[in-house]
C-alpha positions in Angstrom: 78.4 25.6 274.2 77.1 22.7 276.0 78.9 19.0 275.5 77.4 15.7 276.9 77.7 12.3 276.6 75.0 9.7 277.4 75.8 6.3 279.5 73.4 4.2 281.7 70.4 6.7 280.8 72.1 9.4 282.4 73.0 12.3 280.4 76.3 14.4 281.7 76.5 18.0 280.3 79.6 20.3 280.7 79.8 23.4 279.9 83.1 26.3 280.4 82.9 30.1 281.0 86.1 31.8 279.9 85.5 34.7 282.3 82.5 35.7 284.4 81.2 38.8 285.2 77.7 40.0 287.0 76.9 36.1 286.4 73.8 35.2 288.7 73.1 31.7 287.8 72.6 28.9 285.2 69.3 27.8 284.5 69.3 24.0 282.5 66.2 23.6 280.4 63.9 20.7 278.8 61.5 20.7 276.0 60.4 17.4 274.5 59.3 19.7 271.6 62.3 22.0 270.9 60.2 24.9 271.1 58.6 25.3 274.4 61.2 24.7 277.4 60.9 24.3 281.0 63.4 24.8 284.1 64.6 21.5 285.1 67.9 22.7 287.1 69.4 25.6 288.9 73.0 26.2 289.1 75.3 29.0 291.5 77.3 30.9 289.3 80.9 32.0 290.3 80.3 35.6 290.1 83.1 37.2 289.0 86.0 35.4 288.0 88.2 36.1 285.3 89.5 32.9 284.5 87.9 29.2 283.0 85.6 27.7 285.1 83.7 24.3 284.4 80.7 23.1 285.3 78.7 19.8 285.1 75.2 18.2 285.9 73.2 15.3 284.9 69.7 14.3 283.5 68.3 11.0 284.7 66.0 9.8 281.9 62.8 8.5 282.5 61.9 8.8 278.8 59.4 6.3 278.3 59.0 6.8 274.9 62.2 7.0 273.6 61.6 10.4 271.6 64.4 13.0 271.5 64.5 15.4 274.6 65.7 19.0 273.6 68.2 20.9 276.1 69.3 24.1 276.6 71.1 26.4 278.9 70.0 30.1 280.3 73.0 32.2 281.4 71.1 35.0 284.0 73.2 38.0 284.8 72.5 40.3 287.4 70.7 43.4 285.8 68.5 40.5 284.8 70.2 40.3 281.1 69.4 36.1 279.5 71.7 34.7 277.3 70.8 31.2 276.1 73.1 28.0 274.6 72.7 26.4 271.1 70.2 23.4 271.5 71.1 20.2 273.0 69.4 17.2 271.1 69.8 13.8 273.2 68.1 10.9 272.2 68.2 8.0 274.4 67.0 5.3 271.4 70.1 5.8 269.6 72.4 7.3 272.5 73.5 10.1 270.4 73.4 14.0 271.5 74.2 16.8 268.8 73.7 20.5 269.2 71.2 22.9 267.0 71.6 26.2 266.0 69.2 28.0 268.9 66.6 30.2 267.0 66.3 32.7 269.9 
């Protein structure tokens, strides 16, 4: 599950694995719709690794408009297996985040 907090237009998402194994890479995604996404981010997996690990990036905003962006995180494995996060909802006009059920 991702968590984030917004300050200074920059949104910070974390995110823990408990264990990881086979895991490629993380791939953080935008939609300004909630329904079509986009690859904003790539980030190095451990690999193999049986105990917590944490990660963390951040979004710079340069949302114009103010309308809610829509975030979401897709775990690759190696044998090319996807396994995507709830939805991330941040909207900058309020500076609130909450997560959605992910319909995939």
């Amino acid at each position: 599950m991702l968590e984030s907090t917004i300050a200074n237009n920059v949104l910070h998402i974390r995110w823990q694995t408990k264990a990881e194994t086979n895991t490629s890479h993380f791939e953080l995604q935008c939609s300004i719709d909630g329904q079509h996404f986009e690859p904003i981010e790539t980030i190095s997996a451990k690999g193999f690794s049986k105990k917590n690990n944490s990660y963390s990036t951040t979004v710079t905003f340069n949302n114009l408009n103010n309308n809610p962006l829509y975030y979401r995180l897709k775990s690759v494995f190696v044998n090319g297996k996807e396994v995507f996060t709830s939805i991330l909802v941040a909207d900058m006009a309020s500076t609130t985040q909450e997560s959605i059920n992910n319909q995939r």
